[in-house]
C-alpha positions as CSV (number, residue, x, y, z in Angstrom):
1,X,188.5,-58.5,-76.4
2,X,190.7,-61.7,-75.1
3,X,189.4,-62.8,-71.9
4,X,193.0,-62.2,-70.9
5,X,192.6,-58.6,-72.1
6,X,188.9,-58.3,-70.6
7,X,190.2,-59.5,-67.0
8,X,193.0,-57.4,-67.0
9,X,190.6,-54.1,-68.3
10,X,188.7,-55.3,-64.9
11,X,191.7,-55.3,-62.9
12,X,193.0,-52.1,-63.8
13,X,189.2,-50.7,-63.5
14,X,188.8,-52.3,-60.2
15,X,192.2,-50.4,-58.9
16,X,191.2,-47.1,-60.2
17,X,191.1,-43.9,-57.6
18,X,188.4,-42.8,-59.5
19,X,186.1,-45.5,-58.4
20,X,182.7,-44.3,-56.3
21,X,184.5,-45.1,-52.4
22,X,182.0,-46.2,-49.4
23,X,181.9,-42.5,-48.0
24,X,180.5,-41.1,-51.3
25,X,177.8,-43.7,-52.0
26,X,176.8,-43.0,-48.1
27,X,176.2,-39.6,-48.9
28,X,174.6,-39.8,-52.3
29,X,173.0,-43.1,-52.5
30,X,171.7,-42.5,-48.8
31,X,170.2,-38.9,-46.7
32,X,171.3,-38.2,-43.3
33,X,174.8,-40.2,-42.8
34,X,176.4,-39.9,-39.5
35,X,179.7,-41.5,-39.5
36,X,180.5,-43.4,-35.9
37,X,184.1,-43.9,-34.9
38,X,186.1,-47.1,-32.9
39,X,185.9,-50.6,-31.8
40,X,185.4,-50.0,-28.1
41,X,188.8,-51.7,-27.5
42,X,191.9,-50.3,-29.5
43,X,191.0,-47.6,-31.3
44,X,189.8,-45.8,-35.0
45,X,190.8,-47.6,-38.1
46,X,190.3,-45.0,-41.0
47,X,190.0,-48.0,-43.4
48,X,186.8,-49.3,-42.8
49,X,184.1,-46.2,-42.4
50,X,180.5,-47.3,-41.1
51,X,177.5,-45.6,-39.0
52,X,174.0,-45.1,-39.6
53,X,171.8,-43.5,-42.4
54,X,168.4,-43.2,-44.3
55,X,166.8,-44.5,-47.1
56,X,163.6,-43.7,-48.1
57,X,163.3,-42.4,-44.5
58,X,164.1,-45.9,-43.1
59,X,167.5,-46.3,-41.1
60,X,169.9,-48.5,-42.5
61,X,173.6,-49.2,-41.3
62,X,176.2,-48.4,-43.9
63,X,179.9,-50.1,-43.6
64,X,182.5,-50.3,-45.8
65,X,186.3,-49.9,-46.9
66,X,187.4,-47.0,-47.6
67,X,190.2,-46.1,-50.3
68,X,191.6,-42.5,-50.8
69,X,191.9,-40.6,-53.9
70,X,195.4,-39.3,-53.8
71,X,198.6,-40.7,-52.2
72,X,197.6,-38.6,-48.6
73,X,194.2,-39.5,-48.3
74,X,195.6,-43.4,-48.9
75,X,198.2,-43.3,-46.3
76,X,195.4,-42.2,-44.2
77,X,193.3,-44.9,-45.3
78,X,196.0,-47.5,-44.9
79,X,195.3,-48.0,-48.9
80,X,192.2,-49.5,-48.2
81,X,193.5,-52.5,-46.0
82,X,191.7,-52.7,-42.8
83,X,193.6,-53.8,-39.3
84,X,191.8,-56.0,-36.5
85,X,190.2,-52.5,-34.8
86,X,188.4,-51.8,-38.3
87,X,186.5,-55.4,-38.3
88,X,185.8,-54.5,-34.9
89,X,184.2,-51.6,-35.2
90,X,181.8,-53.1,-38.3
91,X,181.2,-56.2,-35.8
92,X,180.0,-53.4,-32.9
93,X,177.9,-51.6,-35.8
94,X,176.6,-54.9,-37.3
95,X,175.7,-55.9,-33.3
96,X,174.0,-52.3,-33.4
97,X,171.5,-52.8,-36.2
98,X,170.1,-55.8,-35.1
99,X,169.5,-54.9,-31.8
100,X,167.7,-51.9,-33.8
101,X,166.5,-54.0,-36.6
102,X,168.0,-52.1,-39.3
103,X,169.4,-53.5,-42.3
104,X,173.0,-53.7,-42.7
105,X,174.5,-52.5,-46.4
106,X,178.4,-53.3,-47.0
107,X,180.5,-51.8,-49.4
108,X,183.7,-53.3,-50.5
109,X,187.2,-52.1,-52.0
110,X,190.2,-53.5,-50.4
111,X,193.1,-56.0,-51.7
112,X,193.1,-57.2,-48.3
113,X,193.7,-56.8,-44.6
114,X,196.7,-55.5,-43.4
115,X,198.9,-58.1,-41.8
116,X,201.8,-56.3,-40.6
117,X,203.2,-57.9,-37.2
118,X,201.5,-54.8,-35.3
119,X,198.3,-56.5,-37.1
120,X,199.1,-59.5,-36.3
121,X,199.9,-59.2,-32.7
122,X,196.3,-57.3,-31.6
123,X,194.6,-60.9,-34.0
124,X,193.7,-59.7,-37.4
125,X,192.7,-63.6,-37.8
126,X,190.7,-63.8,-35.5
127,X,188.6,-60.1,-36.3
128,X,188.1,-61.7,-39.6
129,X,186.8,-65.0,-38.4
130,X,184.5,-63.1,-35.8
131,X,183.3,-61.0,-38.8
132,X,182.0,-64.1,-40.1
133,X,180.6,-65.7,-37.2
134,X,178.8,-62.4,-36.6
135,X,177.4,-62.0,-40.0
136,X,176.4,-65.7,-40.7
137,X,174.1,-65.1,-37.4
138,X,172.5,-61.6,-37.7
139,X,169.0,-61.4,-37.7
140,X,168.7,-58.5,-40.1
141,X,169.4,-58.7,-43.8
142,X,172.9,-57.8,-45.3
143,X,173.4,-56.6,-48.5
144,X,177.1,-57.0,-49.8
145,X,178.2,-54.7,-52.7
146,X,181.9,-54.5,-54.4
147,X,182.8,-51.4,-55.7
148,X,186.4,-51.9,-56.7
149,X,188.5,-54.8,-55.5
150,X,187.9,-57.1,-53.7
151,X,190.8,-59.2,-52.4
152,X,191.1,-62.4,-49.8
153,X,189.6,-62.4,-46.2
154,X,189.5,-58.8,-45.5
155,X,186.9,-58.6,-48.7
156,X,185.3,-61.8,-47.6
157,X,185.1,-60.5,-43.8
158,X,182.6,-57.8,-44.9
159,X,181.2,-60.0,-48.1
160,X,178.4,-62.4,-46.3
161,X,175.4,-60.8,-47.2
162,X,172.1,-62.5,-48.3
163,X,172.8,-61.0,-51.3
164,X,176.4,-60.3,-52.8
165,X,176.4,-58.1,-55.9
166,X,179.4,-56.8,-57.9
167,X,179.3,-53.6,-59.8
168,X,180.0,-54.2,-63.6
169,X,184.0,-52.7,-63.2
170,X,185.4,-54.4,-59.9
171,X,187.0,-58.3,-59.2
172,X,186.6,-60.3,-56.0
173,X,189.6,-63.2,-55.6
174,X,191.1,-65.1,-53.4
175,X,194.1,-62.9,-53.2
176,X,195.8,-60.4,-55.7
177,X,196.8,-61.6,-59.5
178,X,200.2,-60.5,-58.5
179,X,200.3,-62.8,-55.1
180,X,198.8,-65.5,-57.5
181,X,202.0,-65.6,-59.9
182,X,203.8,-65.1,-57.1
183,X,202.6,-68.5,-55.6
184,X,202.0,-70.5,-58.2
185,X,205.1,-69.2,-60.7
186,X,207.5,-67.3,-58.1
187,X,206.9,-64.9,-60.9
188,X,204.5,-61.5,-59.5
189,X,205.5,-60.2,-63.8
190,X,202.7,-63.6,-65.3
191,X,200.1,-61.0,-63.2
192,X,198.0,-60.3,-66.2
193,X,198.5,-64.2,-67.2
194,X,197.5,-65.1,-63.4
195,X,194.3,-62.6,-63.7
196,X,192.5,-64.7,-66.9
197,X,192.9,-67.8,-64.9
198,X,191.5,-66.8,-61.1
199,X,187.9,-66.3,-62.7
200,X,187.6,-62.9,-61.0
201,X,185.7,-60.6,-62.8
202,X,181.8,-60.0,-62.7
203,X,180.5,-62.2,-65.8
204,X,183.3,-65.2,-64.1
205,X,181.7,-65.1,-60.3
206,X,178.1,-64.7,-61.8
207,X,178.2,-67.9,-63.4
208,X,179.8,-69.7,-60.9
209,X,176.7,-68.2,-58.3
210,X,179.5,-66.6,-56.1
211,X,177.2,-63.1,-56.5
212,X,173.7,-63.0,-57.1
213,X,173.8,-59.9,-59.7
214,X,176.0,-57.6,-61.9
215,X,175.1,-53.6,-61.8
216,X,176.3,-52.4,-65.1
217,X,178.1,-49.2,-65.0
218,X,176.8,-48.5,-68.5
219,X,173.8,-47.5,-70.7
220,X,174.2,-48.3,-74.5
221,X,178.4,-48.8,-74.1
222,X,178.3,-44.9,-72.7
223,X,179.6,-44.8,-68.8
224,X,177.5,-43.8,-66.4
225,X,178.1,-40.3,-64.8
226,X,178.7,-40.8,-60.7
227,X,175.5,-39.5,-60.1
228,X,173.5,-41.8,-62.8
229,X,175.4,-44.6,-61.0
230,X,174.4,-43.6,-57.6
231,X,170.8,-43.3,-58.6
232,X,171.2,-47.4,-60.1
233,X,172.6,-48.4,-57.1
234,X,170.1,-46.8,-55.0
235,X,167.3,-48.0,-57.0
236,X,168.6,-51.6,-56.8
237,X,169.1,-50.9,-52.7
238,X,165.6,-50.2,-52.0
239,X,163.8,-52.9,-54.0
240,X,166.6,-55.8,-52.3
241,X,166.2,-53.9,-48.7
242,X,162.4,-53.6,-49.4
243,X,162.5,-58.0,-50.5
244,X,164.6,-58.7,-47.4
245,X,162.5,-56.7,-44.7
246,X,159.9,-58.5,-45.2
247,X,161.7,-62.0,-44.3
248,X,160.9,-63.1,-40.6
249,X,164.5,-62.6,-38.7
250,X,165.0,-67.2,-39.3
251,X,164.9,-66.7,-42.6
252,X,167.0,-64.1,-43.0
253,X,169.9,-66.5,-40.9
254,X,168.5,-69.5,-42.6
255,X,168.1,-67.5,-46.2
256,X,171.8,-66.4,-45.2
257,X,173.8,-70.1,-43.8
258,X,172.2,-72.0,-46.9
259,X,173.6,-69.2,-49.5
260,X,177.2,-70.2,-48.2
261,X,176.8,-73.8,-47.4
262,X,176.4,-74.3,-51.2
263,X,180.4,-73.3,-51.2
């Protein structure tokens, strides 16, 4: 396979409905979910899901964006793209676990924020950059897991973990390939050319130490089953949580602030 070919495959992998979404991993990979609702200032955004769960009997706070699987759900979901209230809300629940010392898991899946002028007025820019500041700081570890796309500052505004790992099917970019040939060609059709040359598949962002590690979605070329996938990622959630618990809260920030610097 081309590597034109192979980012493409990724792309159109990446976009699938049929991709594991945040609510399902926090109710199979995890025991015990209980989804909590608003930002404490505006409202409910149905695009980014969070609250608390259990693994292993531990608690562990579970956000993440959530697609939908049919054109209703979406519309419900916003398609994935979060406004201001949603970063909000994962900022209050972020807040939350450290002052309860639980570890923070993020799942991501979006091609971007929203940035309608409804978004823009109530400072989508603004949530984004507080996501940051708030998760460069946090005295708990983060673990940061794509699980579809992952697309511009509303991926990277859940996407500062200690540790950022990419399952073996989804892209991370700095925007869409579609926005890319848009930009650089006035062309959105040179997508499939624009995907090759942004470097954003798995094997691409490993190499360049943008994520840590791959979780292949495989075993001897036959595709996983959700619940063998589930039980992977769950397996590779305990032994990073288990690592990271053990690091005082400075170096989880310091662990954390020198990951990014490298950037």
């Amino acid at each position: 396979m081309s590597n034109e070919s192979y980012a493409n495959h990724i792309v159109d992998n990446a976009r699938s409905t049929e991709r594991l979404t945040t609510l399902e991993l926090a109710e199979g990979v995890f025991s015990d979910f209980l989804e909590l609702h608003g930002d404490r200032k505006f409202g409910e955004d149905a695009a980014i899901v969070g609250g608390i769960a259990k693994l292993n009997g531990k608690p562990v706070t579970i956000i993440g964006t959530q697609k939908g699987k049919d054109l209703k759900e979406n519309i419900h979901r916003n398609f994935g793209s979060p406004n201001p209230e949603g970063y909000r809300k994962s900022i209050r629940l972020m807040k939350q676990a450290e002052r309860f010392n639980r570890p923070v898991v993020t799942f991501i899946n979006t091609s971007g924020a929203y940035c309608d002028i409804d978004s823009e007025d109530r400072g989508i820019g603004e949530a984004i950059a507080e996501s940051l500041l708030v998760m460069s700081q946090l005295r708990v570890p983060i673990l940061s897991i794509f699980i579809g796309e992952g697309g511009s500052g509303g991926a990277l505004a859940l996407g500062m973990g200690n540790k950022v790992w990419m399952l073996e099917n989804t892209m991370y970019s700095v925007l869409s390939p579609e926005g890319f040939a848009s930009i650089l060609w006035k062309d959105s059709s040179r997508s499939k050319e624009a995907a090759e040359i942004m470097k954003l598949t798995p094997p691409d962002l490993l190499d360049l130490t943008v994520v840590d590690k791959v979780i292949s979605e495989t075993r001897r070329k036959v595709r996983l089953t959700k619940p063998e996938l589930m039980n992977r990622i769950r397996e590779e959630i305990e032994a990073a949580l288990e690592e990271m618990m053990a690091w005082t809260p400075d170096q989880v920030v310091q662990q954390r602030q020198e990951r990014f610097r490298k950037f």
